[in-house]
N, C-alpha and C positions, 0 to 999 in steps of 0.2 A: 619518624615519619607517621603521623598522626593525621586519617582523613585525608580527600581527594587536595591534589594541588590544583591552586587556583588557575584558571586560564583565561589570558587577553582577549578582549575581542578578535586582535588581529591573528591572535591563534586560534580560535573559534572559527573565523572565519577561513584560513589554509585547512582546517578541519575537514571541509565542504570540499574540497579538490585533493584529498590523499597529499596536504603538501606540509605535515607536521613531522620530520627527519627522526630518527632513534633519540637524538639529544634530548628532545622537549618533550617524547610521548613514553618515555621506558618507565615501568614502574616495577617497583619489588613487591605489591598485594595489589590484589584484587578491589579493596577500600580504597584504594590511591586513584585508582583511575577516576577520569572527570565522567560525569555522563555529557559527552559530548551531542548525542544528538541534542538534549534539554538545553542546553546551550547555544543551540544552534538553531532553535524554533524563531528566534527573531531576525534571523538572517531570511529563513525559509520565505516567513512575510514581507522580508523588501526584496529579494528577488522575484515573487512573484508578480507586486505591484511594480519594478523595472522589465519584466516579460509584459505584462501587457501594454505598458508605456512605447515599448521598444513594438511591439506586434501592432501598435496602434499606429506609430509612427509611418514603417515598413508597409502596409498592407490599408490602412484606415479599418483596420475593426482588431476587434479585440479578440485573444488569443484560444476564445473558448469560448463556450457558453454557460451563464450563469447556474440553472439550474444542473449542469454538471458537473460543474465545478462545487458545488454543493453537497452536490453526491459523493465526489473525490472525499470532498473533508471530511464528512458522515461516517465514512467509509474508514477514513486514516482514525479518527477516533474512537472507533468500534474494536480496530485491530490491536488498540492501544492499552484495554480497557482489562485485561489480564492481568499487565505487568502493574497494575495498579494496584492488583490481591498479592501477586504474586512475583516473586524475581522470577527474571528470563529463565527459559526453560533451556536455551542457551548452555547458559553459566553455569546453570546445577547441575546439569549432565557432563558438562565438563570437567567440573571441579570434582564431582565424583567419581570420574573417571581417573581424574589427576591424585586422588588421593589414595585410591585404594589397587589401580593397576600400572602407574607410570613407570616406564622401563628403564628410562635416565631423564635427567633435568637439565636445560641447555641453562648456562646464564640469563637473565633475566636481561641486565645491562649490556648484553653484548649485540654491537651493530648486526650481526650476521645473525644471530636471534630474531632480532627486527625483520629485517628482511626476507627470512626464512617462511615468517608468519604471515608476510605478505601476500609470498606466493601462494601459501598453503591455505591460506583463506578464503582469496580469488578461484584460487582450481575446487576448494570444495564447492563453495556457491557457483560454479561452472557447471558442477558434476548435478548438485540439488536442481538447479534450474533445467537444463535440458531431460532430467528423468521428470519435472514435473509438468513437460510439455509432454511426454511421451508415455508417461502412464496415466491411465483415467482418472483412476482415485485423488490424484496428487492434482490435477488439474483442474478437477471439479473445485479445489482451493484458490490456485492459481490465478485461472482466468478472471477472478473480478479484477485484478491488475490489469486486467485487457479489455477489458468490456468496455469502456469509454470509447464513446468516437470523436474523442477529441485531444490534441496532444499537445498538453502543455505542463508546468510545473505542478497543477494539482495534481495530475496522474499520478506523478512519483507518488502523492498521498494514499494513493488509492488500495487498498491493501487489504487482506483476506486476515478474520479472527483464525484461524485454523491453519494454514503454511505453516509458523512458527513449529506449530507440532510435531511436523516430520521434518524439519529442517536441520536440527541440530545434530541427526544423527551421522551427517556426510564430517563436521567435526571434529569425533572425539576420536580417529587417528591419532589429529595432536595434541591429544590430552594425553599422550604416550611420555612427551618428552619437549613439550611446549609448552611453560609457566601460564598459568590461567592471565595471568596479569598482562601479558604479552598478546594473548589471545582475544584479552575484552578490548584492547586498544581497538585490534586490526576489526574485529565483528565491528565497531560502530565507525570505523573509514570506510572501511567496504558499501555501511549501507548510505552512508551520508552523500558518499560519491556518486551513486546512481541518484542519485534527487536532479541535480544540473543538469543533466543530460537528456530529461525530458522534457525538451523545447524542440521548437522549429526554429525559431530566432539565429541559431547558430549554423551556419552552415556546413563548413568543413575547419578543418581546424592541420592542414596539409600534412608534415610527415606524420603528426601526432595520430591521426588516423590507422598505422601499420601496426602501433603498438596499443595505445590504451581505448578502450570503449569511448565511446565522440556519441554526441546528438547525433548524429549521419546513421553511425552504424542501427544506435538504440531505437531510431526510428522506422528503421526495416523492421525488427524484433518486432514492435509494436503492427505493424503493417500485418493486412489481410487479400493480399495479392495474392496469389499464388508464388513466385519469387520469392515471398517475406514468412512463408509461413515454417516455423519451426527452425531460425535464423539466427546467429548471433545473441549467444546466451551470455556471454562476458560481462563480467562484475564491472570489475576496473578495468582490466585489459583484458585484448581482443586478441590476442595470440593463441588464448582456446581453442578458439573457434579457426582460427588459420590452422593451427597444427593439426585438429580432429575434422575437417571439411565439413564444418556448419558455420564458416563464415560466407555473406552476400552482402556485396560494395549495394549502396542505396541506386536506384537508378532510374524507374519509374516513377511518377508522382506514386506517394503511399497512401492507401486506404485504410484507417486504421479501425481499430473494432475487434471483433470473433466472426468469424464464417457464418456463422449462427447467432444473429446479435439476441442481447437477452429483452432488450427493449424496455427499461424500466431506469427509475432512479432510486426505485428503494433499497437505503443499505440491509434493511432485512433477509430481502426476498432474495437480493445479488448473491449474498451469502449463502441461501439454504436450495434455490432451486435446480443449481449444479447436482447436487447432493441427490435431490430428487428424481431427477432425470434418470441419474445412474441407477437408483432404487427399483422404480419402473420397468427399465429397461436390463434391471437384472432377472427377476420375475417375468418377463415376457420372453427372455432370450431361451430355445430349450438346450438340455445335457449342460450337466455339469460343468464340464471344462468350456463350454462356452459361455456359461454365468462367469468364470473366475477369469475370462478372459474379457468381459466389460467394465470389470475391476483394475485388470494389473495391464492390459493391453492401451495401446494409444488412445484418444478419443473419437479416431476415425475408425477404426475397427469395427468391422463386423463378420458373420461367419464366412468363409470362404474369401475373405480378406486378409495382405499381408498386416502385419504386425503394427504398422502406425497409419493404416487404410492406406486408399488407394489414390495418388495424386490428381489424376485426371477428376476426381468429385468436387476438387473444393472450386468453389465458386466464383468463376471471373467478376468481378466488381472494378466499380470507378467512384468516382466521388458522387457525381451526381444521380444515383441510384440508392446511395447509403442514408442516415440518419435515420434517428430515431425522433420525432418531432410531436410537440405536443401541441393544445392548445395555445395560441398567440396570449400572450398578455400584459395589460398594459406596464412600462415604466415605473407606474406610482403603483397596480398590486404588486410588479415583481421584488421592488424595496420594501412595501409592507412588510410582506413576506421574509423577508430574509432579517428587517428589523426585530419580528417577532422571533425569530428562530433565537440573534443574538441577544435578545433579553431573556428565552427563557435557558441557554446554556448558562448566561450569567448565574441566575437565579439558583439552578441545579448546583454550579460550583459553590455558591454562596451556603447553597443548604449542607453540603457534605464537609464544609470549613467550620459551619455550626456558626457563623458571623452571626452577631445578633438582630440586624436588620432582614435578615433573610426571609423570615416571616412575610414579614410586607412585603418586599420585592415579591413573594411568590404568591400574594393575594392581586397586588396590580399586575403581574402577570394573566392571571384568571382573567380579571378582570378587561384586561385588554385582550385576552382571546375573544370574549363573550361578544366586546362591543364593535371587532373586528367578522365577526361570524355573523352578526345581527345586520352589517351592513355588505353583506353579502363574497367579501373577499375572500371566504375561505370554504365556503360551502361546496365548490365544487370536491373538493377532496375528502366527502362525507356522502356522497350523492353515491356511489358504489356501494354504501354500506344499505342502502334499501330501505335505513326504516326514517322514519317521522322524523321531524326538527326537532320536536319537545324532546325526544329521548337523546339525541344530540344535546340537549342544553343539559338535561337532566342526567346524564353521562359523564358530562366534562364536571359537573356542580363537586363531585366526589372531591374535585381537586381545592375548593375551594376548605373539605374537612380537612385536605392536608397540611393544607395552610394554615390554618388557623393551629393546629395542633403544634406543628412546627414552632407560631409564634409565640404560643403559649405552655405549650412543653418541649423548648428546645434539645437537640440532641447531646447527651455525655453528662 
């Protein structure tokens, strides 16, 4: 058994819904397994072009808005951008676990192994997610999954560099007596399975509701109601949340967002000014044990408050009170726009692949920033920075030594 086994589309695709049996997913190492999300990126892309085909049909508009859906993707590639340097932090904690404290070893091939891993996967990500609702620190990560006011398949995108980091530790339980290879299956269904379920498109889906996680339920989760808030943490299945009383049947239209929306699309900022708030606000809170409690306490906390604040604060909302909204603009910037983004991500891949044309692509790149910024399309997003045009041109020019160096001293 040499290297990952290959998999069908049509396995690829039961991938996406937990519906791939012990038979076709059991492996004896850890190199066997497929990486099934990388496999399952070109699915991602035509269910989101049938979401808003289906939301266009259904409704006559489309299932989001561009510029945040934008942000979503920004967002999901940023969070990506580690296991690029590095293997999952996942896996090595596991496997280190598994080598150096495992108490027994279940069979690998065994159905009831499978199964076992299921559950044990789901209850941990059960366990991860409602302590990263309920403690600050962990939420200060968290919430860029929430911060969207929009709910549709890019949200599943949308995802914090930093989670991963405390995530693996609810885990390494089954690294006791649960084969890693058993374990890397169930981590990439677990996460593949929540990606569907962030639509409005679906509505109930009848008895399946009692048992597994549905668009209904995950849409509460997402909701900023009062009802929705700190609701239905379920991976895959929602029996968590039944058995531990943070399950809420959908019932109100939903608001979706933060209580506290952050108002922004930049993947930067979404990322870092969580973090900051907490900082601030640990430095202003006084006594000790009430700085350590704007850290490990809820994010509603405050002194003389219980332990995940106090209900009655959070804020009645409806729809038509919400968004975050920018300037209007036109069809043909919002396409510019988004054309230029996809040539220069082209270009960036092109340049770390070391392709020999790369060069070029990233000198007409420049080049079409400059002549796109000269006719006025992009200057609003430079107008905050305060200073002169010329230093805008003469700023960006840097990029054009990169290019050139690239084309003439390519990388390796």
């Amino acid at each position: 058994m040499g290297g990952p086994r290959v998999t069908a589309p049509g396995q690829q695709l039961r991938a996406l819904f937990y519906a791939l049996p012990p038979g076709e997913s059991s492996f004896r190492t850890v190199e066997e397994v497929p990486d099934y999300v990388e496999k399952s990126i070109p699915f991602f892309i035509a269910f989101i072009g049938l979401e808003f085909a289906v939301s266009w049909v259904q409704k006559r508009k489309l299932s989001g808005r561009i510029n945040d859906g934008i942000s979503s993707l920004s967002l999901g590639i940023l969070s990506r951008l580690p296991d690029v340097l590095f293997r999952s932090v996942d896996l090595i904690s596991y496997i280190y676990v598994w080598n150096n404290y495992r108490l027994f070893e279940l069979p690998w091939d065994s159905p009831w192994t499978w199964y076992l891993t299921f559950l044990g996967v789901d209850f941990a990500y059960y366990c991860f997610h409602r302590i990263s609702h309920e403690v600050n620190i962990l939420w200060a990560a968290h919430q860029i999954h929430h911060s969207s006011e929009d709910y549709n398949l890019f949200t599943a995108l949308r995802q914090s560099v930093l989670q991963k980091y405390t995530s693996w530790i609810f885990n390494l339980p089954m690294a006791l007596f649960i084969p890693p290879s058993v374990f890397a299956v169930h981590l990439q269904f677990n996460l593949l399975y929540q990606f569907w379920i962030h639509t409005e498109v679906i509505s109930n889906l009848g008895p399946l509701e009692w048992i597994l996680n549905t668009p209904s339920h995950h849409r509460v989760h997402h909701g900023r109601n009062p009802y929705c808030i700190d609701k239905n943490y379920g991976g895959t299945l929602i029996i968590w949340d039944r058995i531990f009383g943070t399950f809420e049947a959908e019932d109100a239209e939903v608001v979706y967002g933060l209580t506290h929306p952050v108002n922004s699309f930049d993947p930067i900022m979404l990322q870092l000014r969580p973090l900051a708030h907490i900082w601030n606000t640990f430095w202003a809170t006084p006594g000790f044990c009430n700085k350590l409690s704007v850290i490990f306490k809820g994010p509603g906390w405050g002194p003389g408050k219980p332990r995940l604040g106090l209900p009655e604060e959070i804020p009645v909302v409806n729809r038509t009170c919400t968004g975050f909204q920018f300037c209007m603009l036109s069809q043909g910037t919002v396409l510019l726009r988004i054309g230029f983004i996809i040539l220069s991500l082209t270009s960036f891949g092109l340049l770390m692949e070391n392709r020999p044309k790369a060069g070029i692509l990233e000198i007409i790149r420049c080049l079409v920033f400059i002549g796109v910024y000269k006719l006025g399309y992009l200057r609003s997003q430079f107008s905050y920075l305060a200073i002169g045009e010329w230093k805008n041109i003469l700023r960006y020019c840097g990029s054009f030594f990169l290019s050139f160096f690239f084309f003439f001293f390519p990388l390796g």
